[in-house]
C-alpha positions as CSV (number, residue, x, y, z in Angstrom):
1,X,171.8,-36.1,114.3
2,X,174.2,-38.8,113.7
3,X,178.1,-37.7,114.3
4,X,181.2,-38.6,112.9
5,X,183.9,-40.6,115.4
6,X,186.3,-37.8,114.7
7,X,184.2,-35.2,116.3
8,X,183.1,-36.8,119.1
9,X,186.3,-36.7,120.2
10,X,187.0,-33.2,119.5
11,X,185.8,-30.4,122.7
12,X,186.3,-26.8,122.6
13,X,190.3,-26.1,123.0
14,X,190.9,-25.8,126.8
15,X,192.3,-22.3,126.3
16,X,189.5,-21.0,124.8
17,X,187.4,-22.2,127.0
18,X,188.5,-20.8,129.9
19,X,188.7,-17.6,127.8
20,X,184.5,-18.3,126.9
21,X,184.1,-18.8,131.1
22,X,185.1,-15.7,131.6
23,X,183.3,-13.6,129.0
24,X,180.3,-15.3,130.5
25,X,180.9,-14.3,134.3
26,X,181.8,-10.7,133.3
27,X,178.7,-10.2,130.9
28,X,176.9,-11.5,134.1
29,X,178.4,-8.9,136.0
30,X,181.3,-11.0,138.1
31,X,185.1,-9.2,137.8
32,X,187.4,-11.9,136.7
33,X,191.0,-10.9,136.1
34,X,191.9,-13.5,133.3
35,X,195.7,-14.7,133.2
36,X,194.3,-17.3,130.4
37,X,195.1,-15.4,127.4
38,X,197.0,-16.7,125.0
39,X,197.7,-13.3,123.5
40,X,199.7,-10.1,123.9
41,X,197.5,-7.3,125.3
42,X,199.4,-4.9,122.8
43,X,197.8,-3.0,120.3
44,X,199.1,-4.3,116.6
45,X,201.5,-1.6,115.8
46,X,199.9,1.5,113.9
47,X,201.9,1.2,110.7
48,X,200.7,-2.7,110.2
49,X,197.0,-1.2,111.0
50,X,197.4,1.3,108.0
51,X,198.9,-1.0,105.7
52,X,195.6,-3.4,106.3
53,X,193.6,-0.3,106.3
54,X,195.3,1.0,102.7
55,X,194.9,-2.7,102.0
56,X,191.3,-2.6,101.8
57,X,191.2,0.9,100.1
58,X,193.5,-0.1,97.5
59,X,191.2,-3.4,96.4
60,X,193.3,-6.1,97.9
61,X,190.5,-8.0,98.8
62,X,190.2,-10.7,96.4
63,X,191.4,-14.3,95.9
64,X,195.5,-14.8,96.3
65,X,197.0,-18.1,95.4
66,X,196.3,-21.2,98.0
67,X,199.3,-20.6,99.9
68,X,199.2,-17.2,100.4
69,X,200.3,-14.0,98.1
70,X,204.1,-13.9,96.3
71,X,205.0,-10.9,98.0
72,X,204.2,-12.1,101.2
73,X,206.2,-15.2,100.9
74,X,209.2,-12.9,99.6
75,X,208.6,-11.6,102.8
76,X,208.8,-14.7,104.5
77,X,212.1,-15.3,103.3
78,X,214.1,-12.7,104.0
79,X,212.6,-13.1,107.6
80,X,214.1,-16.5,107.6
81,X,217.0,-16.0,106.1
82,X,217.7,-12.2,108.4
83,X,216.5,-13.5,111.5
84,X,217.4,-17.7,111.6
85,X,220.1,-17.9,109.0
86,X,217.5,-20.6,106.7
87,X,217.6,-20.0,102.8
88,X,214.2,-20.8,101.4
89,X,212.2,-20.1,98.1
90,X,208.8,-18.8,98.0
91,X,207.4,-21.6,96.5
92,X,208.6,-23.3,99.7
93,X,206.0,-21.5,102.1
94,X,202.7,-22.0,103.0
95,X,200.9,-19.2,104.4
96,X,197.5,-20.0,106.8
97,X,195.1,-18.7,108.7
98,X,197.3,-18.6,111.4
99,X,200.4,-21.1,112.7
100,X,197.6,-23.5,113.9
101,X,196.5,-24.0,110.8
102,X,200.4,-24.3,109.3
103,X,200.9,-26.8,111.7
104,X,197.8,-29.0,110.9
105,X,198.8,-28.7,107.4
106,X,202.4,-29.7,107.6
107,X,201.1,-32.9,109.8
108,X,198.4,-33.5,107.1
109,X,201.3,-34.0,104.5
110,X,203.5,-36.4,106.7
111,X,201.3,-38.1,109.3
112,X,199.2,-40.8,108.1
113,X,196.6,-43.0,110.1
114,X,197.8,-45.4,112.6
115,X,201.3,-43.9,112.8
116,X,203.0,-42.1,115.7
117,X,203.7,-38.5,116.5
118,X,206.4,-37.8,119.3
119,X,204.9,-34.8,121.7
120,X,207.1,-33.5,124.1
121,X,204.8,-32.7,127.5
122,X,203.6,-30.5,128.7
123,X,202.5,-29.4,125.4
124,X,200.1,-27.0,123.5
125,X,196.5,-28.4,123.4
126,X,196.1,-28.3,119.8
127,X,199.0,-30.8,119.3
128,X,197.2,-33.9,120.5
129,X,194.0,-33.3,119.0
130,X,195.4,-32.3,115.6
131,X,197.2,-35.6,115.4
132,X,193.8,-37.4,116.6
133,X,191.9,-35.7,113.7
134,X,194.5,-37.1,111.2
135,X,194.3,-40.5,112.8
136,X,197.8,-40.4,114.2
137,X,198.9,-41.3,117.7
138,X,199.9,-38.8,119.5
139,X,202.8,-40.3,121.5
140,X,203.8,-38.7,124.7
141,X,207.4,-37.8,126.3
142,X,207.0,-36.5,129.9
143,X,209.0,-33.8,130.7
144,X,209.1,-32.1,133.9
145,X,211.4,-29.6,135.9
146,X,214.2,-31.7,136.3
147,X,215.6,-30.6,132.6
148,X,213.7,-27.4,132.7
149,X,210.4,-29.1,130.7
150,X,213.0,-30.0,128.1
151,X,213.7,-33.5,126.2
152,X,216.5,-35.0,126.0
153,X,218.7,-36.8,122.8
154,X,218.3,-40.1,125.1
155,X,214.7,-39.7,125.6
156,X,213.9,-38.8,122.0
157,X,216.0,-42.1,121.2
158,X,214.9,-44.0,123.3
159,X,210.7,-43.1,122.2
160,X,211.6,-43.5,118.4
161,X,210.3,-46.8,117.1
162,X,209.7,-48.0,113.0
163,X,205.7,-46.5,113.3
164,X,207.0,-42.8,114.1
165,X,206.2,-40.5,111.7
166,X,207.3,-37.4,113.5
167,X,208.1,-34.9,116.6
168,X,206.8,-31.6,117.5
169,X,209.0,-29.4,119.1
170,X,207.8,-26.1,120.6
171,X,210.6,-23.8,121.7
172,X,210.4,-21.2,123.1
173,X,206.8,-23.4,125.0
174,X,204.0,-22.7,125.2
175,X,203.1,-23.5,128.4
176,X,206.2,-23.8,130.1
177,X,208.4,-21.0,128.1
178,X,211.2,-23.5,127.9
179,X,213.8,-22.7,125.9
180,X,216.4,-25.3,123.9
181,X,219.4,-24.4,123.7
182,X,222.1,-24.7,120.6
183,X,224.0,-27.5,122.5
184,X,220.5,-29.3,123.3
185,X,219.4,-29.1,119.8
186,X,222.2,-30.6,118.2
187,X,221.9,-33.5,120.3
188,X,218.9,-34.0,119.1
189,X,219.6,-33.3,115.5
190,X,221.8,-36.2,116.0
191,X,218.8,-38.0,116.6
192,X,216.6,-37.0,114.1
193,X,219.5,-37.9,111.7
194,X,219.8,-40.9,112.7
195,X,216.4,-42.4,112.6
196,X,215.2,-40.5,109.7
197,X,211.9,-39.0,111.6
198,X,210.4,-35.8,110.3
199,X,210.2,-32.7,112.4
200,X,207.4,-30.1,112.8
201,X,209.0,-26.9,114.5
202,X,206.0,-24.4,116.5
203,X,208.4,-21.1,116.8
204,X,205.3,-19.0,117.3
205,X,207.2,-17.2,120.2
206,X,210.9,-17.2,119.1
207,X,211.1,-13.2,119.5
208,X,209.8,-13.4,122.8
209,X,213.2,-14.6,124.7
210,X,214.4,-13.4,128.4
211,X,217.6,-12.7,129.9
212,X,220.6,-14.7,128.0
213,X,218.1,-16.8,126.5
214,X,218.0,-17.3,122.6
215,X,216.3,-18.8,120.1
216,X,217.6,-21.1,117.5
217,X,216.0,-22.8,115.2
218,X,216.8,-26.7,114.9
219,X,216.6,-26.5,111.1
220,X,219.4,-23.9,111.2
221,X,221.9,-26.2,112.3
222,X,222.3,-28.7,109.1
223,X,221.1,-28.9,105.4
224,X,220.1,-32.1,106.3
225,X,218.0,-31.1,109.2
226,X,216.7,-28.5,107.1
227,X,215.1,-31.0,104.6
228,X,213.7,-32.7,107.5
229,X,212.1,-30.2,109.1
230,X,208.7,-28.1,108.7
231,X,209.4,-24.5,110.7
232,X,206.3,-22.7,112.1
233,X,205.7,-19.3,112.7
234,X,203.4,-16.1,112.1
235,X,202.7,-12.5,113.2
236,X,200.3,-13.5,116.1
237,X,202.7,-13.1,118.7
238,X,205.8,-11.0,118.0
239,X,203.4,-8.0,116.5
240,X,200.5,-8.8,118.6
241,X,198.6,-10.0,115.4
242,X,196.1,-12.9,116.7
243,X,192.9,-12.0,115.0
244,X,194.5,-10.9,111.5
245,X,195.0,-14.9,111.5
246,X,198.2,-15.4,109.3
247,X,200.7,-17.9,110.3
248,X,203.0,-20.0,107.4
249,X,205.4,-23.0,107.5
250,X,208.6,-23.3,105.8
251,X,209.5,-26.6,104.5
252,X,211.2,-28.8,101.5
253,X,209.4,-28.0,98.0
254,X,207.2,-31.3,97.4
255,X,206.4,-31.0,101.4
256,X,205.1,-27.0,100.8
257,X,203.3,-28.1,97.1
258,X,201.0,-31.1,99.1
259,X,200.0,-28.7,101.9
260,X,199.1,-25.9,99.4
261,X,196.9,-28.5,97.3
262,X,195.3,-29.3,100.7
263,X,194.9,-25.9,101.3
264,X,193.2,-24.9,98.0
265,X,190.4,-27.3,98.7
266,X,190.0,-26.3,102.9
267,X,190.6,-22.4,103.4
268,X,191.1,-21.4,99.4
269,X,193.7,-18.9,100.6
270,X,194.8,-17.1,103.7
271,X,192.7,-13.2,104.5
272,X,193.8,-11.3,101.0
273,X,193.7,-7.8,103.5
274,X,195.6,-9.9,106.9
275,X,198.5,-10.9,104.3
276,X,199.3,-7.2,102.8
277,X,199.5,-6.1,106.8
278,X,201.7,-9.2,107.6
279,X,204.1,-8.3,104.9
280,X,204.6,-4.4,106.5
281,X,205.0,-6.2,109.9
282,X,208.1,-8.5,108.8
283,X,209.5,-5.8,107.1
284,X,209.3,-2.8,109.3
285,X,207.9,-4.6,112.9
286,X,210.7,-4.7,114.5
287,X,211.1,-1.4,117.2
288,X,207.5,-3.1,118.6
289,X,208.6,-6.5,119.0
290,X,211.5,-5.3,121.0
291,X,209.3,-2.5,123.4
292,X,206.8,-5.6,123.7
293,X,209.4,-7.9,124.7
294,X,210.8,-5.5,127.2
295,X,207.2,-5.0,129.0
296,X,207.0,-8.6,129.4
297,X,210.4,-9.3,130.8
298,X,209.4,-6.6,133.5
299,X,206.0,-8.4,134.2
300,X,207.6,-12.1,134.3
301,X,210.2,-10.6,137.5
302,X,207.2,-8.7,139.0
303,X,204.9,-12.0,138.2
304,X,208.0,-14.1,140.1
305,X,208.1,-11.6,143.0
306,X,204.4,-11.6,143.6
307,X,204.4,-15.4,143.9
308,X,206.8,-15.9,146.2
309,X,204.5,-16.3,149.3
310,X,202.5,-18.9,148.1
311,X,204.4,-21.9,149.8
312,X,202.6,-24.8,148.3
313,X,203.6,-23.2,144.9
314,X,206.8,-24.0,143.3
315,X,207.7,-22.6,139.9
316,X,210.3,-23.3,137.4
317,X,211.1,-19.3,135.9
318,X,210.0,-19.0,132.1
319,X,212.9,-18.3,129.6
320,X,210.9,-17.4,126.8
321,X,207.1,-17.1,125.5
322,X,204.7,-15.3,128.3
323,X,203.5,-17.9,130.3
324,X,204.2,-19.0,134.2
325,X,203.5,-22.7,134.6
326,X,203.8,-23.2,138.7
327,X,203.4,-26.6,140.3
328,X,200.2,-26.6,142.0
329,X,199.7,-30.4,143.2
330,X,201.1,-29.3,147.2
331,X,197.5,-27.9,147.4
332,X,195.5,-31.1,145.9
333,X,193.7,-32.3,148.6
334,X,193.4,-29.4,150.7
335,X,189.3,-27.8,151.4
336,X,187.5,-25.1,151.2
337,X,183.8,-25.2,152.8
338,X,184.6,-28.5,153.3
339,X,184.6,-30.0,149.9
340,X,188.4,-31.1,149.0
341,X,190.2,-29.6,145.9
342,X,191.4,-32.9,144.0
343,X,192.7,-31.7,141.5
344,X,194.2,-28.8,139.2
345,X,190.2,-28.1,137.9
346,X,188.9,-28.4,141.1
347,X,191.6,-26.0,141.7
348,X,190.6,-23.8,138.7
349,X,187.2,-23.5,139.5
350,X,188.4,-22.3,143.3
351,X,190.5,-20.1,142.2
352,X,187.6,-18.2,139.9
353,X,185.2,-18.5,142.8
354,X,187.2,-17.1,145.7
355,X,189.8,-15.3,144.0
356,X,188.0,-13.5,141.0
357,X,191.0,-15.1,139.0
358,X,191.5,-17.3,136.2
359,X,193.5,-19.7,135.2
360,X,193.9,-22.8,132.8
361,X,194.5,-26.3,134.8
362,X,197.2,-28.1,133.3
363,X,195.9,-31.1,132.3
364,X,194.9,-29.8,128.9
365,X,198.8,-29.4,128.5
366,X,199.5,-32.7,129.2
367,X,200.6,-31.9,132.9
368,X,197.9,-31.8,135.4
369,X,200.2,-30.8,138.7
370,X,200.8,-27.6,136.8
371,X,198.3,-24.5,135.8
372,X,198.9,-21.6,133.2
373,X,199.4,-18.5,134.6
374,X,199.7,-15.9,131.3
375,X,201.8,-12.5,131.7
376,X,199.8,-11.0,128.8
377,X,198.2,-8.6,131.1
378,X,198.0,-5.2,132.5
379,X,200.6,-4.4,135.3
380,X,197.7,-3.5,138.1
381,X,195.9,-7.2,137.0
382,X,199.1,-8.8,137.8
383,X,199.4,-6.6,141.1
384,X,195.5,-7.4,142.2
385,X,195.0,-10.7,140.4
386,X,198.3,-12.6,141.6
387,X,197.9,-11.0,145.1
388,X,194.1,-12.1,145.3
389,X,195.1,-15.9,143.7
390,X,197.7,-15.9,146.7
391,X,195.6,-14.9,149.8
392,X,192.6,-17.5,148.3
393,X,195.7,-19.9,148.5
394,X,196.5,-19.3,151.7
395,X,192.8,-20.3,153.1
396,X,192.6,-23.4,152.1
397,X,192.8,-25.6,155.3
């Protein structure tokens, strides 16, 4: 069959694959502990079930307008407005079938072919190939431990040129969990201000926060950065919501009207029954999110503790999200069996093999010294998994 250019270029998101591996190896009867998830292992809470569930029973399972139901986006705007201090109007949110569709459809409105998109690595693996799709070029800014996987105002300045259309900016990260801070933001606020760039804001994790860390969105700093800004969201993470697929972005009116006339002709509308539960989770979610967040914050230190022998590793301690992202490059070129471990999927693949463990190598991230070691798991799977990954380490000559 003959194929487009556009998806030849597109493979199988690197998170999901690893997360295919391993269905594979366990239906063949291999145990694999999986730190690939990109997912809370939380049940949704029970009162967001039953709302789906009365949902269903009540007939809510028709059509609803392109970008998503009224009440909904009511919803969406007190959120804003209690939780980030942004005032917003329903006709200025688009709700999608998740915040990975939001973000494709905020870049759809303000990304056109040939132009550049700033992307801040390590980053998400969806970023670059979204921008691809659209025929933008993804433009990256390394990042590494040195300012906690964070850009900087003179970095962002200093990238800007008249074809950029845009930055991304993921805080808290996904992989890295970094964090911005108020003071970093305004910096590069400044920025933004400055060269009159457009901004597309991934806060998928903002409720997921640890120690004195806290989340603020850039948007929340000006009016003017407001207007400039798309801010992403959703239920996937805080209420452990992935598969009821419902994510939105907030954004200026004529921004939020071309995405929802994208919309109409792509997806029709976001899941009629996913959108009645969403609203019962923004309203009345919240005593989950904060048990949730607590668990993790205990599995990040025991995560932290349980690495500590593994010499080669180093490992820059998450602030937010649930993800470790340790350095792995001080065991490149080290063997096993006598073949050499180049690299971080030679690594991956070692790690599956010896250790029953996996992980996702970093170079889908943007960052191939680093792998992704996801806290979305069970305490005894951290226990066995991290301890197993460590003493397969250890071997390798």
């Amino acid at each position: 069959m003959k194929q487009s250019q556009m998806s030849g270029k597109v493979g199988l998101s690197e998170t999901i694959a690893i997360d295919e591996k391993v269905k594979k190896l366990r239906a063949e009867g291999r145990r694999v502990i999986s730190f690939g998830a990109g997912q809370p292992d939380a049940p949704t809470p029970p009162e967001v079930c039953e709302a789906g569930i009365a949902a269903i029973r009540g007939g809510a399972t028709k059509y609803t307008s392109p970008g998503g139901c009224l009440e909904l986006r009511q919803a969406i705007c007190e959120k804003l407005e209690r939780d980030n201090g942004l005032s917003y109007r329903p006709e200025q949110i688009v709700v999608s079938a998740g915040a990975k569709q939001a973000i494709f459809m905020a870049l759809a409105v303000i990304v056109d072919p040939g132009e550049d998109v700033l992307l801040p690595a390590p980053y998400w693996v969806s970023y670059p190939t979204q921008i691809s799709i659209l025929g933008g070029n993804p433009r990256v800014i390394p990042t590494d431990e040195r300012t906690g996987f964070k850009i900087t105002a003179e970095q962002l300045r200093a990238s800007i040129t008249p074809n950029t259309a845009c930055l991304i900016l993921n805080s808290p990260s996904n992989p890295t969990g970094a964090v911005y801070s108020r003071e970093e933001l305004e910096a590069i606020g400044e920025v933004v201000l400055e060269s009159g760039i457009q901004v597309v804001t991934d806060e998928i994790y903002e409720r997921i926060v640890f120690g004195d860390s806290a989340h603020v969105s850039l948007a929340s700093l000006s009016p003017a950065l407001q207007k400039k800004t798309a801010v992403v969201n959703g239920v996937s993470k805080a209420y452990s919501m992935t598969g009821w697929r419902i994510g939105y972005f907030a954004a200026e009116p004529e921004w939020a009207e071309r995405a929802t006339a994208l919309q109409s002709h792509l997806s029709g509308n976001p899941c009629s029954v996913s959108q009645e539960a969403a609203i019962e989770a923004l309203r009345r979610g919240d005593a989950s999110v904060r048990e949730m967040v607590s668990v993790f914050g205990r599995r990040r230190e025991q995560l932290l503790d349980l690495l500590r022998p593994a010499e080669r590793l180093s490992l820059c301690p998450p602030d937010g999200a649930f993800y470790a992202f340790p350095d792995v490059s001080g065991y490149f070129g080290r063997s096993t069996g006598g073949t050499v471990l180049e690299d971080d999927l030679a690594l991956a693949g070692y790690l599956i093999e010896e250790a029953g463990v996996a992980l996702v190598p970093g170079s889908g991230f943007g960052s191939p010294k680093h792998m992704r070691l996801s806290f979305a798991a069970s305490d005894r799977e951290i226990e066995e998994g991290v301890r197993s990954m460590v003493a397969a380490l250890g071997k390798l000559a």
